[in-house]
N, C-alpha and C positions, 0 to 999 in steps of 0.2 A: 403425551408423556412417553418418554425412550424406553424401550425395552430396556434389562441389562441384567446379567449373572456374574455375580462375583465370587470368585473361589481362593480361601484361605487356604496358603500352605499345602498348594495340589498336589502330587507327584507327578516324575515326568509320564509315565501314561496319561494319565488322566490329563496332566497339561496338553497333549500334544491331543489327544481326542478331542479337547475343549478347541483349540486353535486350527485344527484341520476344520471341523463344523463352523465355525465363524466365519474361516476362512470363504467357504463355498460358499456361506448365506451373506456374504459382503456385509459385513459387520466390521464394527470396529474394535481392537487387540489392544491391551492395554496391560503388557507386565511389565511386574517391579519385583528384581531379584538381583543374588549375584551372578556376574557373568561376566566372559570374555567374549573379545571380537574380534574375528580374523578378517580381513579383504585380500582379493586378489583379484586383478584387470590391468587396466592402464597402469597402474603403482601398485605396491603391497604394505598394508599396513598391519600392526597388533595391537594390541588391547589388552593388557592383563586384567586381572580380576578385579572387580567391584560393584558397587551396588549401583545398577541405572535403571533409568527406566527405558522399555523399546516399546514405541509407538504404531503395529502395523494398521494401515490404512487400505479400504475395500477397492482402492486405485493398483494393489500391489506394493505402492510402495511403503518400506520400512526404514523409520526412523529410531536413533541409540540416541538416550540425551545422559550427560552425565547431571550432577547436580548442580551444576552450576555454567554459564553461560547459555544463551539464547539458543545457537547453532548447534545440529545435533554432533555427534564427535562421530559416528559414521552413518552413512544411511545407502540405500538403493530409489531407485525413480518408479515411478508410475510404471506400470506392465511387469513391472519383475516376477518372477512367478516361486511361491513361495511354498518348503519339501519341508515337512516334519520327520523328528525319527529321535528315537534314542540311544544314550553310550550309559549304558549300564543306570546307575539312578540320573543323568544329566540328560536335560532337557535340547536338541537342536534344533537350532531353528538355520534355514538354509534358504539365502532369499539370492536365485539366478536372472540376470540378465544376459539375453542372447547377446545381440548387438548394442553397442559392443561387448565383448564377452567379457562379464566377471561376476564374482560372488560374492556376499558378504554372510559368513556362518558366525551365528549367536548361540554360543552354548551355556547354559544355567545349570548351575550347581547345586543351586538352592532357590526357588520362588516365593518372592513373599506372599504377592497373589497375582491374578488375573484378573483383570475388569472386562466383560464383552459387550457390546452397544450395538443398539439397534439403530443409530439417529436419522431424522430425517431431515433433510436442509436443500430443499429445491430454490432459494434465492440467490437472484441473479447479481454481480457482485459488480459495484459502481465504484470505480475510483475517479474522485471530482479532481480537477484541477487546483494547484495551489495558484500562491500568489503572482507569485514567476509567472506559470501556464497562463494564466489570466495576462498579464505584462502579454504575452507571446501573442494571445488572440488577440488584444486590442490593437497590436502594433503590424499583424498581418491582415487584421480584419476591423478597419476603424468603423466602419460603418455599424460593430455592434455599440457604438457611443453616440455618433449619428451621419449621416448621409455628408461628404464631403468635406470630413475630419482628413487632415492628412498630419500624419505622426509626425514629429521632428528629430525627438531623438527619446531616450529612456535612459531610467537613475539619472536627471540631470541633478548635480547638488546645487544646493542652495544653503544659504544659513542655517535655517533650521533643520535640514534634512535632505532628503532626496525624493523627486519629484516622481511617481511611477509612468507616469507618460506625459512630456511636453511635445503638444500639437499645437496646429492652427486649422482654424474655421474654415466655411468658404466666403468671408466675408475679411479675412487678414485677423481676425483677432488670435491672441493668445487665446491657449487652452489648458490649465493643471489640471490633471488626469489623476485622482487616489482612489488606488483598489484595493476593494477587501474582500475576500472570500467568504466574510462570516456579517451576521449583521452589523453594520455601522453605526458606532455611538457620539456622543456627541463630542467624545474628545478627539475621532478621527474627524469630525467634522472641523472643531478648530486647530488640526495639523492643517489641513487642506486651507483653512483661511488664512495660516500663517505663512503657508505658501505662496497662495496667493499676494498677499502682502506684499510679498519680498520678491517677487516677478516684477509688480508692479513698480518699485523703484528702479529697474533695470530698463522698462520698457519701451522708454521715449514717446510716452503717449499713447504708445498703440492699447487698445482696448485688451482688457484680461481677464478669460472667463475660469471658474473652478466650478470644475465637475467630481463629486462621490459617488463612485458605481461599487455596485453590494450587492447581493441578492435581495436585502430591504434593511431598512433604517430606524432609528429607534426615534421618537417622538420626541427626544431632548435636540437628535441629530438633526432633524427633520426643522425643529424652530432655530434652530442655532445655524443654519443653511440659508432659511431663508429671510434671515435678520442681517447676513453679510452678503446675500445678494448673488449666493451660488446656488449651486444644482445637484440633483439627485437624478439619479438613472440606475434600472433595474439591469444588473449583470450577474447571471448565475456561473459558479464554477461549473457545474453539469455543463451549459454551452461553450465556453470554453475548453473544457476538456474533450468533449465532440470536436471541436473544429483544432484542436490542436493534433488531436488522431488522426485525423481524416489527412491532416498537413503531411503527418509522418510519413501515412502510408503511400499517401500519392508522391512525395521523394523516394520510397523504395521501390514504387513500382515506377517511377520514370528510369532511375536507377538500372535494374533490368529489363 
């Protein structure tokens, strides 16, 4: 359970006591009041009056959100190092970055309150690959579908749809490639048969295999796959997202 102290309608002493202490014990700042914003750095902006909330963070950095849209309307980064003080009953808040130099000063006229937090959050943070990234691994790296897959092309259209990856075997056959990121059900299983379908009028014979890769498949997809005579294969976004990194970094580092 998180620590936290909340303070109604503090004054700015007591606000700026309350925030210097959080500050040191890397906690996190959490007021709602009226107030203006000044910046000054690369650009200079203002702020006049109103009610926001500013988010300071034990990284240093401080976020202004007004009530409305996602993005905050000013903030400072990580390392800023942040100076309390006050202008008669108004609260400043004075958040510096060296390099490059500038500053963003929040002054409160009125606090509605402070929230201060203790949280603890050592999870390590995984972002999986979408469907695209997945398209990307398979088409750089076929052998996660199987050993001497060579790709032909991707989004091929077709009648129904578009194909996520058209390969061939090592034995000449076609190959329809549908991927999903999430588990497969049995309707992505009859896209992929109607896919296949409609290869197979095109093909002149040649053989035409349909493969669903998913992290795992649901038991409707699973009979409905192997009633038309296609396949299932275990493909994680996690792997993908690994080998599509790993692609990045090794073009930046051939790069320099």
């Amino acid at each position: 359970m998180p620590k936290f102290k909340l303070l109604l309608h503090p004054s700015s002493d007591e606000a700026a006591r309350v925030v210097d202490d959080a500050v040191k014990r890397g906690f996190l700042l959490l007021l709602v009041g009226l107030c203006r914003v000044d910046y000054k750095g690369r650009a200079s902006s203002a702020l006049g009056w109103g009610e926001r909330l500013v988010l300071i963070k034990r990284d240093g950095s401080i976020l202004v959100h007004r009530s409305w849209d996602a993005q905050p309307v000013n903030w400072q980064p990580p390392g800023s190092v942040l100076q309390t003080s006050t202008r008669g009953r108004n609260l400043i808040l004075r958040s510096v970055r060296i390099k490059p130099k500038e500053s963003l000063e929040v002054e409160f006229e009125r606090i509605i309150f402070i929230l201060v937090m203790d949280l603890v959050d050592e999870a390590e943070f995984a972002m999986y690959a979408s469907e695209k990234d997945m398209q990307k691994a398979v088409i750089a790296n076929p052998e996660l579908i199987e050993e001497g897959l060579r790709p032909i092309t991707k989004e091929k259209g077709v009648e129904p749809g578009f194909i996520d990856v058209y390969a061939m075997d090592r034995k000449g056959n076609i190959v329809v490639i549908e991927l999903k990121r999430r588990t497969a059900t049995g309707d992505d299983a009859l896209q992929l048969t109607k896919y296949v379908e409609e290869v197979k009028k095109r093909s002149g014979g040649r053989g035409v295999r349909g493969i669903l890769a998913a992290p795992s498949a649901s038991k409707k997809a699973l009979l409905l796959l192997e009633k038309h005579g296609l396949e299932f294969k275990t493909l994680t976004p996690q792997k993908c997202a690994e080998l599509v990194k790993s692609s990045a970094s090794k073009r930046i580092t051939d790069f320099l």
